[in-house]
C-alpha positions as CSV (number, residue, x, y, z in Angstrom):
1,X,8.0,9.4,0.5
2,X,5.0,9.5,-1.6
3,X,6.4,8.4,-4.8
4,X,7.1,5.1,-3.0
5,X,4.2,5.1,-1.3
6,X,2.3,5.4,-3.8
7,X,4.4,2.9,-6.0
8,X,3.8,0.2,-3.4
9,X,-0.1,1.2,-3.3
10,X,-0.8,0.8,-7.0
11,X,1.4,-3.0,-7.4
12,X,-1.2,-3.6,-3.9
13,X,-4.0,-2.2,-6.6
14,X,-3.4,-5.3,-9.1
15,X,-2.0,-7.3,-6.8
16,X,-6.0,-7.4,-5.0
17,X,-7.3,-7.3,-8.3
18,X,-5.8,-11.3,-9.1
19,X,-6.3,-11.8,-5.9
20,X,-10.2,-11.2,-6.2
21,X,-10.1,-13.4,-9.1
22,X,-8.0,-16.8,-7.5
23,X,-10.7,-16.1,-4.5
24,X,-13.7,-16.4,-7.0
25,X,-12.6,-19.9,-7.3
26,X,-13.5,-20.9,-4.0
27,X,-16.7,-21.0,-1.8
28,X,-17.4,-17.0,-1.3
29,X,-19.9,-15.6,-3.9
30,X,-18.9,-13.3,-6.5
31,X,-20.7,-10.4,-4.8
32,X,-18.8,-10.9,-1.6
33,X,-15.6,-11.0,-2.9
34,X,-15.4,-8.0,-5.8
35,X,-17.3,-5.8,-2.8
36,X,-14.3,-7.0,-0.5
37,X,-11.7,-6.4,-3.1
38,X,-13.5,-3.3,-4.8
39,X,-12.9,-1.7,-1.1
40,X,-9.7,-2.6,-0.5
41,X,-8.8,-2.0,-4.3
42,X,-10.1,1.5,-4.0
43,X,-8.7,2.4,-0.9
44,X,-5.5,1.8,-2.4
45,X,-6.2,4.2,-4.7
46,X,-7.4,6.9,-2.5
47,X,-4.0,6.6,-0.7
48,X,-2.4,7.4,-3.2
49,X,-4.0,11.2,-3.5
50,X,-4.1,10.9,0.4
51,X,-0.2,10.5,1.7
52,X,0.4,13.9,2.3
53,X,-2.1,14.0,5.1
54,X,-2.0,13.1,9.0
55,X,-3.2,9.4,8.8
56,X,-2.6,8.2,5.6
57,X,0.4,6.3,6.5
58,X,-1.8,4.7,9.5
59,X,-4.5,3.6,7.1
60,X,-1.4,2.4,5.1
61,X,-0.8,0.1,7.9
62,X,-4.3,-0.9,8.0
63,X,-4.1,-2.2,4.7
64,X,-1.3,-4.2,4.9
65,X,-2.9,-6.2,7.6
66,X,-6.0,-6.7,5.8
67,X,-3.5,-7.5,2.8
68,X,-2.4,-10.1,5.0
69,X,-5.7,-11.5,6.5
70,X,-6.6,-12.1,3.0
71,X,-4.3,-15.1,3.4
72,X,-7.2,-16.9,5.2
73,X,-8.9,-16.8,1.7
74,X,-5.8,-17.1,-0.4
75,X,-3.2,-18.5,1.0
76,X,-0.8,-17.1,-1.4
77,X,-1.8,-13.7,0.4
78,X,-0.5,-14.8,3.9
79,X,3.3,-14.7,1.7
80,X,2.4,-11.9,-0.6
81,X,0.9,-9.8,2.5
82,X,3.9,-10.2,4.1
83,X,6.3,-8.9,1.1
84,X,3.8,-6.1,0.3
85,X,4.0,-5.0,4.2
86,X,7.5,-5.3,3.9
87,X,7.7,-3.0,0.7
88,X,5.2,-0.9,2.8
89,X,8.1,-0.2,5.6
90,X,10.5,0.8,3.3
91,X,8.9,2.8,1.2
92,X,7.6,4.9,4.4
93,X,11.4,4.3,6.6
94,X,13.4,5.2,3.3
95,X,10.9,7.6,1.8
96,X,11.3,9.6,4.8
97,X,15.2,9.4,5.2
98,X,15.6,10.9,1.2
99,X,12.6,13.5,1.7
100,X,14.9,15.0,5.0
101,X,17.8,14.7,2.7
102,X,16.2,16.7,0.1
103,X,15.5,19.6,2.6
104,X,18.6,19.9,3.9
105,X,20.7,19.8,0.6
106,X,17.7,22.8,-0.2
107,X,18.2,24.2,2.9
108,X,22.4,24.3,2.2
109,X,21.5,25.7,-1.5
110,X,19.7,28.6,-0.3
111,X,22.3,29.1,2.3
112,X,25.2,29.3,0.1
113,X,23.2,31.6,-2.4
């Protein structure tokens, strides 16, 4: 799970990142957005060193929403939000599904030796 986890988090990483820069465009200051975007670009970082423990997947969540909300901003983000939270779902759903599949091919390995 956290190889696609973290594989979603870092295209979220640049995906903010041009994000910040169509936003600069509009009527929000420069400060306002880089410290909106340096947040939520950095917190997609940190999940990425994070997914092992309780919560992460949670804050995950969290992000996608925000990722979303940005679409008030962006417009583009309301679409792109969407996709990412979608990629989001199936990186936790399947990322779960092979990491059980994985410990029980182990488990039959070490059972037959």
């Amino acid at each position: 799970m956290r190889t696609l986890c973290a594989s979603t988090l870092i295209a979220e990483f640049f995906v903010i990142g041009f994000a910040g820069l169509v936003a600069m465009k509009g009527d929000l200051s420069q400060a306002t957005v880089w410290t909106v975007c340096g947040i939520a670009m950095l917190l997609s970082l940190l999940l990425c060193g994070m997914l092992s423990r309780p919560g992460a997947v949670q804050i995950g969540w969290a992000l996608q929403i925000g990722l979303i909300a940005s679409g008030f901003v962006v417009p583009t983000m309301f679409f792109l939000g969407a996709v990412f939270a979608g990629l989001w779902w199936c990186s936790v759903h399947y990322g779960r599904k092979i990491d059980e599949a994985k410990a029980r091919w182990a488990a039959q390995g070490q059972a037959q030796a």
